[in-house]
FIKOLZA-1660 file (N, C-alpha, C; in steps of 0.1 Angstrom, whole numbers, plus 5000, padded with zeros to 4 digits):
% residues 222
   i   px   py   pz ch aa at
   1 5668 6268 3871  A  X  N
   1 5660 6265 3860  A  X CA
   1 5656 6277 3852  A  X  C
   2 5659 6276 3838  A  X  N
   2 5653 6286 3832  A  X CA
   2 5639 6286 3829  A  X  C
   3 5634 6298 3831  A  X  N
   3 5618 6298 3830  A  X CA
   3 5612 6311 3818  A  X  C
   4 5624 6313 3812  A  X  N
   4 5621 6318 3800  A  X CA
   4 5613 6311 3788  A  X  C
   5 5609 6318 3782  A  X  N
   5 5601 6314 3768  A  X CA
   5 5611 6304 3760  A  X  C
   6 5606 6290 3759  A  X  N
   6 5613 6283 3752  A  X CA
   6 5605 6271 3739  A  X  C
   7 5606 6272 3730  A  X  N
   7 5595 6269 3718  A  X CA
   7 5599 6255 3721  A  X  C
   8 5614 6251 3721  A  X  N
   8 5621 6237 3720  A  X CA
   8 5613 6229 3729  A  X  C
   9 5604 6230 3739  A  X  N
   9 5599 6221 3748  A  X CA
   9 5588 6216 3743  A  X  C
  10 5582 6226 3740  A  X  N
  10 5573 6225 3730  A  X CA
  10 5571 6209 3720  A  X  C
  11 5585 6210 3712  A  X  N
  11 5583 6194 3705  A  X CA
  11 5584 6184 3711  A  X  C
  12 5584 6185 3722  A  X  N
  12 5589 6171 3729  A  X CA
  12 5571 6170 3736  A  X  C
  13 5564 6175 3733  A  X  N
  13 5551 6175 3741  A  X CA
  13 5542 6171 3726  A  X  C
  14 5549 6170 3715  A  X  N
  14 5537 6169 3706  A  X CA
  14 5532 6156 3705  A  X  C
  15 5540 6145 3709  A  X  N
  15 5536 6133 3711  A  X CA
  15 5521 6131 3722  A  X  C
  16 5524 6136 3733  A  X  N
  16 5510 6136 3746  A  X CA
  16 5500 6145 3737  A  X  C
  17 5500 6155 3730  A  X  N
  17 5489 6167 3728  A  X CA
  17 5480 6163 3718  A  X  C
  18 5490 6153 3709  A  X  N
  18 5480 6150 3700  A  X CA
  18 5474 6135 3703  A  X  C
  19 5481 6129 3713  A  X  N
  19 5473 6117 3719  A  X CA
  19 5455 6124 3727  A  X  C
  20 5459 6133 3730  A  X  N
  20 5449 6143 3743  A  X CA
  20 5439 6145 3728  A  X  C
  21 5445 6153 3719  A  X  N
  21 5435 6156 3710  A  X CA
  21 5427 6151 3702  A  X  C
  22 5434 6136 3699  A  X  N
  22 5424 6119 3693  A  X CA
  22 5411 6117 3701  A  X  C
  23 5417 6116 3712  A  X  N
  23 5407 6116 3721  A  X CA
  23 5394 6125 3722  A  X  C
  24 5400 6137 3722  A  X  N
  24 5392 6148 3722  A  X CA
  24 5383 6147 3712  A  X  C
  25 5387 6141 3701  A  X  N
  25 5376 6141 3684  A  X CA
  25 5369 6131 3690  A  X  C
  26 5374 6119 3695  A  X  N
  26 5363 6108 3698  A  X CA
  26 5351 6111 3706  A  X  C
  27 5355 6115 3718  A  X  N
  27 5344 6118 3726  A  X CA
  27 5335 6131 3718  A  X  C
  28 5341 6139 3715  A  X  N
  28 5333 6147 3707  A  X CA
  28 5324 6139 3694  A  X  C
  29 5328 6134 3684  A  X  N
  29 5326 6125 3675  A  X CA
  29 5313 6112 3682  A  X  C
  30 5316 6108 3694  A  X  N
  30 5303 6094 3696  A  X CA
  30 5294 6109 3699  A  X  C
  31 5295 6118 3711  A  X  N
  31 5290 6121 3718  A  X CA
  31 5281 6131 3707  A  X  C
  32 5284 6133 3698  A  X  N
  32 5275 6144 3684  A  X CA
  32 5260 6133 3679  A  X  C
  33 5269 6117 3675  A  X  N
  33 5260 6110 3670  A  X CA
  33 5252 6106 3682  A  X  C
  34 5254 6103 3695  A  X  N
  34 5245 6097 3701  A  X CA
  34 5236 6108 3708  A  X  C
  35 5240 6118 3709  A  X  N
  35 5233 6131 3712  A  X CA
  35 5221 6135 3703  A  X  C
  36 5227 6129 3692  A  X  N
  36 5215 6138 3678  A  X CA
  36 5204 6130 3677  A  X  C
  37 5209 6118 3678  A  X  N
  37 5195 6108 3678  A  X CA
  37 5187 6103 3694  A  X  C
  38 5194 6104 3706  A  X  N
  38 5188 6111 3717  A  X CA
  38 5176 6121 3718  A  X  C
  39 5187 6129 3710  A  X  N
  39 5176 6140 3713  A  X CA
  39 5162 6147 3700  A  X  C
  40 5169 6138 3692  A  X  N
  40 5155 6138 3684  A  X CA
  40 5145 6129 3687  A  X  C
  41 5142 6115 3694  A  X  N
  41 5138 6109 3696  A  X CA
  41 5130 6118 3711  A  X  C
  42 5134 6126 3723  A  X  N
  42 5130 6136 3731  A  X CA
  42 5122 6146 3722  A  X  C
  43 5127 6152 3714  A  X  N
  43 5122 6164 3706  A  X CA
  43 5106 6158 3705  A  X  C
  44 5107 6145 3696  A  X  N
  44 5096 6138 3690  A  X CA
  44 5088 6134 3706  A  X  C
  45 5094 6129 3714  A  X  N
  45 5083 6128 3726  A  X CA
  45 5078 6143 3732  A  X  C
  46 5086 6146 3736  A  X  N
  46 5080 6162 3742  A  X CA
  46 5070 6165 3730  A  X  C
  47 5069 6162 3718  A  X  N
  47 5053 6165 3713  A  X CA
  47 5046 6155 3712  A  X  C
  48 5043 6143 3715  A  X  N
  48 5038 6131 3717  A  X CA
  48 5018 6135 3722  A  X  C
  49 5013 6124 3719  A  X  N
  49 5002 6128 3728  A  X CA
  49 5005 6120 3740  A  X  C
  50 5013 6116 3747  A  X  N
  50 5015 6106 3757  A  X CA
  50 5020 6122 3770  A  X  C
  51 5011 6125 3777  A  X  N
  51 5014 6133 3789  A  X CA
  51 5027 6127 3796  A  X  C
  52 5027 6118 3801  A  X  N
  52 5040 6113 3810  A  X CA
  52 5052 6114 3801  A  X  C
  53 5053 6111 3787  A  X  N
  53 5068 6118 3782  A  X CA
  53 5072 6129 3782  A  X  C
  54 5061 6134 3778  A  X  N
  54 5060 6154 3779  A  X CA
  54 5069 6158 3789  A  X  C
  55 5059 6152 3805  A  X  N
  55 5063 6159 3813  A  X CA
  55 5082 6153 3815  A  X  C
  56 5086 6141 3813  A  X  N
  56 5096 6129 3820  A  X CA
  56 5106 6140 3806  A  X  C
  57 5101 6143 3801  A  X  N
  57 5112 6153 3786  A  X CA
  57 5115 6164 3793  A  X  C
  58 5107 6169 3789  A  X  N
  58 5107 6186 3799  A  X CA
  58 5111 6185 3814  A  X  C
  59 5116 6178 3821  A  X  N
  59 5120 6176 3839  A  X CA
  59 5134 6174 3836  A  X  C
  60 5136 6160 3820  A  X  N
  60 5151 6161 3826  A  X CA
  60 5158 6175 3819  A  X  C
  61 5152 6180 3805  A  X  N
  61 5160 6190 3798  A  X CA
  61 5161 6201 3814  A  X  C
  62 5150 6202 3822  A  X  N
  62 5152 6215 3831  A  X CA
  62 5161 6213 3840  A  X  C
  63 5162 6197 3842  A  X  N
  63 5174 6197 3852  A  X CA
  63 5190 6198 3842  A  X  C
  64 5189 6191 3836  A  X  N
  64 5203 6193 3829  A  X CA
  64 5208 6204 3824  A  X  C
  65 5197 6216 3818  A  X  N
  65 5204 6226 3816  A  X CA
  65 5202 6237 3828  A  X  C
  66 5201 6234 3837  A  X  N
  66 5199 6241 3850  A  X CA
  66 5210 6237 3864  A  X  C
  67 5218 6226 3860  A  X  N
  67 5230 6229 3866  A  X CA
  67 5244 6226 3857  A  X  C
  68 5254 6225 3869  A  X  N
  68 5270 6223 3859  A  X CA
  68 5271 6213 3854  A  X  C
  69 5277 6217 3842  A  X  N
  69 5282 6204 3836  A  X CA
  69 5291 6196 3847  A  X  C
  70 5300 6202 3852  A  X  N
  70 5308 6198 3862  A  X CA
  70 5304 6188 3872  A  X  C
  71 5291 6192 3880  A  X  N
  71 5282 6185 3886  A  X CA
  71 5279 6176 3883  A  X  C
  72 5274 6174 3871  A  X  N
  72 5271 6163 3864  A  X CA
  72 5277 6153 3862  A  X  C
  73 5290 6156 3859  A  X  N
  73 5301 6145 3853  A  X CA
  73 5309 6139 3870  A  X  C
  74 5304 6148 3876  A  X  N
  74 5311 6143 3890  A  X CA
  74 5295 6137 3902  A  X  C
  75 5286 6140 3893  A  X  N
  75 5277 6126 3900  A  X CA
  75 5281 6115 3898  A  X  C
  76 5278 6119 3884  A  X  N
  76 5283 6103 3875  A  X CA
  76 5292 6095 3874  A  X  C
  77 5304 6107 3878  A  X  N
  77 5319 6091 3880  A  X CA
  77 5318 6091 3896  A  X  C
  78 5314 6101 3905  A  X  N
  78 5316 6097 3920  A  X CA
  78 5305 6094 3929  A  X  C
  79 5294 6100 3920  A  X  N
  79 5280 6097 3929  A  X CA
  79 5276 6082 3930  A  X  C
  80 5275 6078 3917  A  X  N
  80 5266 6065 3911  A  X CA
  80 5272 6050 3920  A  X  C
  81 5285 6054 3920  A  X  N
  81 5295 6047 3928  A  X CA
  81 5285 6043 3943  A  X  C
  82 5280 6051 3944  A  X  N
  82 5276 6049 3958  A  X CA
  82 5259 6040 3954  A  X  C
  83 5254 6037 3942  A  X  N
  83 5247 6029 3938  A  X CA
  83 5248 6014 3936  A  X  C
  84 5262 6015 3932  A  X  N
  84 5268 6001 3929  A  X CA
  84 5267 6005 3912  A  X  C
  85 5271 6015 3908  A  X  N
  85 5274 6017 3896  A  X CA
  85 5284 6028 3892  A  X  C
  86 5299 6018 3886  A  X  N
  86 5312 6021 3888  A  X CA
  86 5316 6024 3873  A  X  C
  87 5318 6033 3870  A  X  N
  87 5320 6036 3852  A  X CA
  87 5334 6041 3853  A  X  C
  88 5338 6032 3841  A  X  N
  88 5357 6035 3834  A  X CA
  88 5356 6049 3838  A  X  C
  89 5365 6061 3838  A  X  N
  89 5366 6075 3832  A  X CA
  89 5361 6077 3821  A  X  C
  90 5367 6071 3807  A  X  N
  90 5362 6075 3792  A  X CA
  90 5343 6073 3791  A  X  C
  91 5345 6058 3801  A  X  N
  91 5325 6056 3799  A  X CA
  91 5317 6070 3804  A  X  C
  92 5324 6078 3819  A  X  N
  92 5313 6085 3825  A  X CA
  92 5315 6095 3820  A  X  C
  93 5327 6099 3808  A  X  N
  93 5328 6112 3799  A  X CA
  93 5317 6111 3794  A  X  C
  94 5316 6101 3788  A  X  N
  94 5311 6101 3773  A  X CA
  94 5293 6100 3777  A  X  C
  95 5294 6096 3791  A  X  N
  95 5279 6093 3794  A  X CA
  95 5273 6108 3801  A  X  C
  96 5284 6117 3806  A  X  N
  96 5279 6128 3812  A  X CA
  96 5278 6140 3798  A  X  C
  97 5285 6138 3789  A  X  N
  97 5285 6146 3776  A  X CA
  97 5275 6148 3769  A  X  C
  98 5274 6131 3769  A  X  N
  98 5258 6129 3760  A  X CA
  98 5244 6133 3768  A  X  C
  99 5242 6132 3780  A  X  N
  99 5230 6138 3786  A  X CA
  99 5233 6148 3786  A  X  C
 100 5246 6159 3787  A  X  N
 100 5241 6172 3789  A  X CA
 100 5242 6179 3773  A  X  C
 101 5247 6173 3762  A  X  N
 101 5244 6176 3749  A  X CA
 101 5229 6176 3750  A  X  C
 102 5226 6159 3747  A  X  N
 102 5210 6158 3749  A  X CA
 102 5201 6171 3747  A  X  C
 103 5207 6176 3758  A  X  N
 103 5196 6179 3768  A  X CA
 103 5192 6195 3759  A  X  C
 104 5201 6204 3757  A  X  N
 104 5205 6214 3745  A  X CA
 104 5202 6211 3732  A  X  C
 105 5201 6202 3729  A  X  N
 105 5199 6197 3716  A  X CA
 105 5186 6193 3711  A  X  C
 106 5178 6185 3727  A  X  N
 106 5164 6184 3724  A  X CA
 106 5153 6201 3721  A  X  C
 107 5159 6209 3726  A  X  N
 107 5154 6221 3724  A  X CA
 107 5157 6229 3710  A  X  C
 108 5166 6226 3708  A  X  N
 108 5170 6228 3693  A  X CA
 108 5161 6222 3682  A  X  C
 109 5163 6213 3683  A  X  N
 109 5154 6202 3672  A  X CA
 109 5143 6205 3675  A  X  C
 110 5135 6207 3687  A  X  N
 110 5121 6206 3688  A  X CA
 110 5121 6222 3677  A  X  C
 111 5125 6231 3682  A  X  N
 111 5123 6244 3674  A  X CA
 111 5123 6242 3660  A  X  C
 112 5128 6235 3651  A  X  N
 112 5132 6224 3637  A  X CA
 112 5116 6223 3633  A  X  C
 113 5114 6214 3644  A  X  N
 113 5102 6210 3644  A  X CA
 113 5088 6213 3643  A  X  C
 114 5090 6222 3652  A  X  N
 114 5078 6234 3654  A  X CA
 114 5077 6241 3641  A  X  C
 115 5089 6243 3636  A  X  N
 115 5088 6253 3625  A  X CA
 115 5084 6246 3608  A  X  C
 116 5087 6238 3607  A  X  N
 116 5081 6227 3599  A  X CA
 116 5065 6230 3595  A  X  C
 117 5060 6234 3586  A  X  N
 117 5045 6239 3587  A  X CA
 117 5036 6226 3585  A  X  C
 118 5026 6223 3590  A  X  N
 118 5016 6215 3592  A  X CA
 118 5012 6208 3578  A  X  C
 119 5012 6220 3568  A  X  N
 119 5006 6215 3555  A  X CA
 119 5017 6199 3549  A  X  C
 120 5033 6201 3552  A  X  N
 120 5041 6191 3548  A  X CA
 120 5039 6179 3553  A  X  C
 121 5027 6181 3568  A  X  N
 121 5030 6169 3572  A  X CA
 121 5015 6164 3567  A  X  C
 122 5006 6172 3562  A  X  N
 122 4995 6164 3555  A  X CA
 122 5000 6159 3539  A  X  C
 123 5007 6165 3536  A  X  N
 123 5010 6162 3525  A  X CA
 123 5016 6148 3522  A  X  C
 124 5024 6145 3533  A  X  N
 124 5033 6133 3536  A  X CA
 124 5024 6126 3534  A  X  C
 125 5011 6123 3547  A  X  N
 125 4997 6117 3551  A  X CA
 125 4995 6114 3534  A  X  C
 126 4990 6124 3526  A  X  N
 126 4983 6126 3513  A  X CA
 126 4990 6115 3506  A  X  C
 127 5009 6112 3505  A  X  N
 127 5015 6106 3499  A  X CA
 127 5012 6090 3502  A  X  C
 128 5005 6086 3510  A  X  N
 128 5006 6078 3524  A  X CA
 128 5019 6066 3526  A  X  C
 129 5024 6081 3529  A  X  N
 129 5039 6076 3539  A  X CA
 129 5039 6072 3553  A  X  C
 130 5043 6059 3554  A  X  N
 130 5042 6055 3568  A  X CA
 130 5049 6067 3578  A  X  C
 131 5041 6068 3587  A  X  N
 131 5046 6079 3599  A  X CA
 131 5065 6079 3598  A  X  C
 132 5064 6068 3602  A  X  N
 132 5081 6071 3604  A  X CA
 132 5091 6073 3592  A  X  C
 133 5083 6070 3580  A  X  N
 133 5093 6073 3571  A  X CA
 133 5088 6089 3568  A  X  C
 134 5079 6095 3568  A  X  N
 134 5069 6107 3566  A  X CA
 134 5084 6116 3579  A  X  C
 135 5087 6113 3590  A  X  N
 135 5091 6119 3597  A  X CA
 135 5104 6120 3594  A  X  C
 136 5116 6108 3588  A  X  N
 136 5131 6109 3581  A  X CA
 136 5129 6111 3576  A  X  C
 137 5122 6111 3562  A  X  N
 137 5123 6118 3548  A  X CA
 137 5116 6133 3546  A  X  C
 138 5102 6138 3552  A  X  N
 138 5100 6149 3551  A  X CA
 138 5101 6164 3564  A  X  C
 139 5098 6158 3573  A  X  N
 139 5098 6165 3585  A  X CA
 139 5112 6170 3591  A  X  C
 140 5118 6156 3594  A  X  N
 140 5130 6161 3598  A  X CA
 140 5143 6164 3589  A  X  C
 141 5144 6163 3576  A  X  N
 141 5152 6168 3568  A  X CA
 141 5149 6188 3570  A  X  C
 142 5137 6193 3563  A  X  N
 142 5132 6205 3572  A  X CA
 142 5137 6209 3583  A  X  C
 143 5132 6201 3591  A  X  N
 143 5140 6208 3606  A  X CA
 143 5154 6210 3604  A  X  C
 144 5157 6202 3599  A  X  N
 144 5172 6205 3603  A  X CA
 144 5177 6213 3596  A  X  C
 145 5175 6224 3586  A  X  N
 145 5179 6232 3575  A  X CA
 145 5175 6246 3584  A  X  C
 146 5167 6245 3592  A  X  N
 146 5162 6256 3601  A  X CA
 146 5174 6256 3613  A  X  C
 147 5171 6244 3615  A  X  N
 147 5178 6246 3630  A  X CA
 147 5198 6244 3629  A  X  C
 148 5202 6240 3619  A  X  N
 148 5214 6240 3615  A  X CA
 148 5223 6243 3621  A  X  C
 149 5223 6256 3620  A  X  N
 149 5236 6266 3622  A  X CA
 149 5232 6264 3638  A  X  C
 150 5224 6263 3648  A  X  N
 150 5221 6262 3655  A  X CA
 150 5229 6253 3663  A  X  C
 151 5224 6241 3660  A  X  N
 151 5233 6227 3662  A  X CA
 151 5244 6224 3659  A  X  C
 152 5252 6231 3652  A  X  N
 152 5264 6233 3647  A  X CA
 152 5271 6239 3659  A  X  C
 153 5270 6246 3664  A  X  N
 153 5273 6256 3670  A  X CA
 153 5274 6250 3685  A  X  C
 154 5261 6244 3690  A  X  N
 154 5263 6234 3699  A  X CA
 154 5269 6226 3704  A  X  C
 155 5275 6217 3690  A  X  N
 155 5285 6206 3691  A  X CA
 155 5297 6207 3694  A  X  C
 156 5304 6224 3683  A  X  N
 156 5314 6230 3688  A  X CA
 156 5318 6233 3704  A  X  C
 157 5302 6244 3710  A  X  N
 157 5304 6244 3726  A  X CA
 157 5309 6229 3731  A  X  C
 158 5299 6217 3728  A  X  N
 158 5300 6204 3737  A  X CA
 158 5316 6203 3735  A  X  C
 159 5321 6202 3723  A  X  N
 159 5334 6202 3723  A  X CA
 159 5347 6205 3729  A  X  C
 160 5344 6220 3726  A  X  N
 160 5355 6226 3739  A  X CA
 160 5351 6227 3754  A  X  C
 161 5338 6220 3759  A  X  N
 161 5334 6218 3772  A  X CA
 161 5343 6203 3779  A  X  C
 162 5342 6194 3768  A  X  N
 162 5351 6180 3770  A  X CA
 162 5360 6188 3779  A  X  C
 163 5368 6192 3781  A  X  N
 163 5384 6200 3787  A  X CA
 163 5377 6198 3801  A  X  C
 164 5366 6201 3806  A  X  N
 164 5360 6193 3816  A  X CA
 164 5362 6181 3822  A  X  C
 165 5360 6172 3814  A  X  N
 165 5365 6159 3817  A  X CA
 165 5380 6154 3825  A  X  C
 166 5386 6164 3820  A  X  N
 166 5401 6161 3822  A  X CA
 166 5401 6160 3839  A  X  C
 167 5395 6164 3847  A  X  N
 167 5388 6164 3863  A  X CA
 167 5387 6151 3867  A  X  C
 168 5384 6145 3859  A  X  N
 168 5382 6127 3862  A  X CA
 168 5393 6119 3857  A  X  C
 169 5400 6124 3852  A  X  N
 169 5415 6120 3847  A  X CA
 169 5413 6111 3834  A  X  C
 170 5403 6115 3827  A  X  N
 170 5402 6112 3812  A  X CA
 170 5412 6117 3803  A  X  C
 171 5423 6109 3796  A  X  N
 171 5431 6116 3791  A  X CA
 171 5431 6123 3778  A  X  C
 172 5422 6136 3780  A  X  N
 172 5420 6145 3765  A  X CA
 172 5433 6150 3761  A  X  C
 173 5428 6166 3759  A  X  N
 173 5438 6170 3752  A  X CA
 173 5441 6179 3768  A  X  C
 174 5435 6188 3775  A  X  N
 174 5433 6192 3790  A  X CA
 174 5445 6185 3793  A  X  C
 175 5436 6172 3799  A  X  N
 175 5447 6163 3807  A  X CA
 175 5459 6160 3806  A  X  C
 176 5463 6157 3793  A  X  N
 176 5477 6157 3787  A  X CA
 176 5486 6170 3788  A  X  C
 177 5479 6183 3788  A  X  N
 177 5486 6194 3794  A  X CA
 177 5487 6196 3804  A  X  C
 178 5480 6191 3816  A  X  N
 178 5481 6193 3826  A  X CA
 178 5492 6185 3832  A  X  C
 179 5493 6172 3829  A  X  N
 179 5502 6164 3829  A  X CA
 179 5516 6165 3825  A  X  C
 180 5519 6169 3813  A  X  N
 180 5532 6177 3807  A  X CA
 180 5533 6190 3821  A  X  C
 181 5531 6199 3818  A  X  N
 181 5529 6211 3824  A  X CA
 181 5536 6205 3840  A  X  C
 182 5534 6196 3847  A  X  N
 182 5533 6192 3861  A  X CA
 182 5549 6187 3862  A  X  C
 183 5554 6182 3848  A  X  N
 183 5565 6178 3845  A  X CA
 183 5573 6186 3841  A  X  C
 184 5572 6197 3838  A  X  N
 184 5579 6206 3830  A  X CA
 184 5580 6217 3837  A  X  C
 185 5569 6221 3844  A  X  N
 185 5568 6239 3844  A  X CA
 185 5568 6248 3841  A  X  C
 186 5563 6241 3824  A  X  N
 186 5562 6249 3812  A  X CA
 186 5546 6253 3810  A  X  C
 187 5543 6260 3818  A  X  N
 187 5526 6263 3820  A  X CA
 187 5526 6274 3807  A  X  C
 188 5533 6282 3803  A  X  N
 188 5529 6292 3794  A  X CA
 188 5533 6286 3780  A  X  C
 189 5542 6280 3778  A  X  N
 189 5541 6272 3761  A  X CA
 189 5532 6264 3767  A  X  C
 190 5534 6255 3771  A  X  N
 190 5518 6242 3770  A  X CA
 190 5505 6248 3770  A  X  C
 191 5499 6259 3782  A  X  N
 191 5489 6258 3778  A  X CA
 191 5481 6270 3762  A  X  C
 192 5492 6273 3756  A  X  N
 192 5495 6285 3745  A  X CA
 192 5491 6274 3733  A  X  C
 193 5500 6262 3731  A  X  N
 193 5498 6257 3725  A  X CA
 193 5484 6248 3726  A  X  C
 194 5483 6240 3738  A  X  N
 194 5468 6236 3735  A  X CA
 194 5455 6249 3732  A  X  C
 195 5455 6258 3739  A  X  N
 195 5446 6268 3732  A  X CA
 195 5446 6270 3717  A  X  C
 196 5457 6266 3711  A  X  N
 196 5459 6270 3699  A  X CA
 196 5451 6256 3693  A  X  C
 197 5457 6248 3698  A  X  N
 197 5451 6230 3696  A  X CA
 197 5431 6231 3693  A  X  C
 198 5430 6238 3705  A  X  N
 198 5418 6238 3707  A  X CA
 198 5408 6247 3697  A  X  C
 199 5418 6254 3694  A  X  N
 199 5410 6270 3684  A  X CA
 199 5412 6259 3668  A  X  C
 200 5421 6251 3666  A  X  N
 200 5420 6247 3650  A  X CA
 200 5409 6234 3654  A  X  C
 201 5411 6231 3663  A  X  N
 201 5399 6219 3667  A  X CA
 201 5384 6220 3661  A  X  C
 202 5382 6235 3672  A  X  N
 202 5367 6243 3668  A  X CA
 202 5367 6244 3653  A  X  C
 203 5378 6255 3646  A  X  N
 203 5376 6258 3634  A  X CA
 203 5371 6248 3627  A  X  C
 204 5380 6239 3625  A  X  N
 204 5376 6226 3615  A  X CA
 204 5367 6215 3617  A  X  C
 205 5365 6220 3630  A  X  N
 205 5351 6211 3631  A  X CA
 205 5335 6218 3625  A  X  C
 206 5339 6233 3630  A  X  N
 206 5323 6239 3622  A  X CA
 206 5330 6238 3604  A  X  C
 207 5337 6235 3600  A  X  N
 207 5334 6237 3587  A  X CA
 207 5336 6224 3583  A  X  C
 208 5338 6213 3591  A  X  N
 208 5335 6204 3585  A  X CA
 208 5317 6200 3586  A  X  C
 209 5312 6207 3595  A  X  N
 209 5297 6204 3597  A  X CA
 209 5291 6212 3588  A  X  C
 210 5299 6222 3585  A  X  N
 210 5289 6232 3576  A  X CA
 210 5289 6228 3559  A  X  C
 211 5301 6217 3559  A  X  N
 211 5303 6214 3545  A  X CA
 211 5295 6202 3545  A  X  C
 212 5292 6195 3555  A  X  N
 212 5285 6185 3554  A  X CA
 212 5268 6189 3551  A  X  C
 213 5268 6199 3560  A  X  N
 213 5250 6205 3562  A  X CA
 213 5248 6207 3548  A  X  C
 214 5260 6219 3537  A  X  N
 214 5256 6218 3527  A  X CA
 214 5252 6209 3518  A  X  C
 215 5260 6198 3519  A  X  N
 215 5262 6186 3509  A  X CA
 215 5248 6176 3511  A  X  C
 216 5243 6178 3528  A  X  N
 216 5233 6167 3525  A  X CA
 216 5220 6172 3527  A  X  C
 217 5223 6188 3533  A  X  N
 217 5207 6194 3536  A  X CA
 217 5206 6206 3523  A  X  C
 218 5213 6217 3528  A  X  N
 218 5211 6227 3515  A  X CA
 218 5225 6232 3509  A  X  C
 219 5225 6241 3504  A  X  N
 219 5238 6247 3497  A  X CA
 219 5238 6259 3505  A  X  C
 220 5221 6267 3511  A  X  N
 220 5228 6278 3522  A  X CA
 220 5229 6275 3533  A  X  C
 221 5228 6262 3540  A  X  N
 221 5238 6264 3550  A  X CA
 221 5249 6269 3552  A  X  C
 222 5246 6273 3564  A  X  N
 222 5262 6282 3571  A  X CA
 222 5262 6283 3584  A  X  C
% end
C-alpha cells in the first residue's frame, strides 16, 4: 500500500466531511440559542433577591467550569444510564454542550449586566416599563454591546469543543474523520483537511456573529 501523500483520496471523503460538518453547525447553532437564553435567565438569577438561586447559580457555574467537558458528556450519555435515563448520542451532545456553554456564558452576561449603569434602569422605571420589557429593551440590549466580542468568542470555543462529542459516536465532523481515516489510512490528508474544515468553520462563524452584533446591537462591534 502506498502511504504517500495523495490529494485524490481526498474527494472521495467529501461526501462524509461535509455530512460531519452539517452536523457540526447544528449542534453548534441549537446549542448558541439555547445556551444564550439559559444563561441569561442564570445571569438574571444570580442577581435576584431570592438567596437559594444565587447560591443553586453560583454551585452549578463552579461545578461546570471546574471540570472536563469530557467528563461531563460522559456522565451524561454513560452515567444517567445508571438512573434510568438513556439519551440518543445527538440528545446527550447537545445536552452536555448546552450546560457547559451555559455555564461560561452566565458569567459573561452577568458582567453585561453589572456594567449597565443603574441610572438606565431608573430611567426605564421613570418610563414605566414593565420589568420585563425594561430588561429586553433597555438593560440587556446594553449588556450585550459590552459583553459581545466576549460571547462571540465563546461560541466559537463551544464550537470547535463539539469534536469532543465524536467519543460518544455522534457523527460530527471528528467522527466522520475518524471513521474515513479507519478505512483508509489516510490519517494525514483526512485529518489536514478536517483542520482545514474546522479553521473556515471558526472563521465564518465569528464573522457571521460579528456582522450580525453590528446589524442588531452597534456598528462597533467586533
Amino acid at each position: 500500500m502506498d502511504f504517500g501523500f495523495q490529494p485524490d483520496v481526498l474527494v472521495e471523503a467529501l461526501t462524509a466531511i461535509a455530512r460531519g460538518a452539517s452536523t457540526t453547525v447544528m449542534l453548534i447553532a441549537v446549542t448558541t440559542v439555547a445556551g444564550f437564553v439559559l444563561s441569561t435567565l442564570a445571569a438574571t438569577a444570580r442577581r435576584s433577591s431570592y438567596a437559594f438561586l444565587r447560591h443553586a447559580v453560583a454551585a452549578y457555574v463552579e461545578i461546570i467550569r471546574n471540570t472536563p467537558f469530557l467528563v461531563q458528556l460522559f456522565f451524561i450519555f454513560f452515567g444517567l444510564p445508571a438512573l434510568g435515563i438513556r439519551l440518543d448520542p445527538i440528545y446527550a451532545a447537545l445536552l452536555a454542550m448546552t450546560l457547559n456553554m451555559t455555564a461560561y456564558t452566565t458569567e459573561i452576561i452577568g458582567a453585561g449586566l453589572d456594567a449597565v449603569p443603574d441610572g438606565q434602569r431608573d430611567a426605564a422605571k421613570a418610563l414605566g416599563l414593565k420589568p420585563i420589557l425594561a430588561f429586553t429593551k433597555v438593560i440587556l440590549p446594553q449588556a450585550l454591546m459590552v459583553i459581545y466580542p466576549a460571547l462571540t468568542s465563546q461560541i466559537v470555543i463551544m464550537m470547535l469543543e463539539s469534536a469532543v462529542v465524536s467519543q460518544i459516536a455522534v457523527r460530527e465532523l471528528t467522527h466522520e474523520a475518524d471513521l474515513w481515516q479507519a478505512r483508509t489510512f489516510r490519517a494525514f490528508e483526512t485529518y489536514l483537511v478536517v483542520a482545514l474544515v474546522y479553521l473556515g468553520l471558526a472563521v465564518t462563524l465569528r464573522r457571521v456573529l460579528v456582522a450580525l452584533g453590528r446589524r442588531y446591537l452597534s456598528a462597533d462591534v467586533s
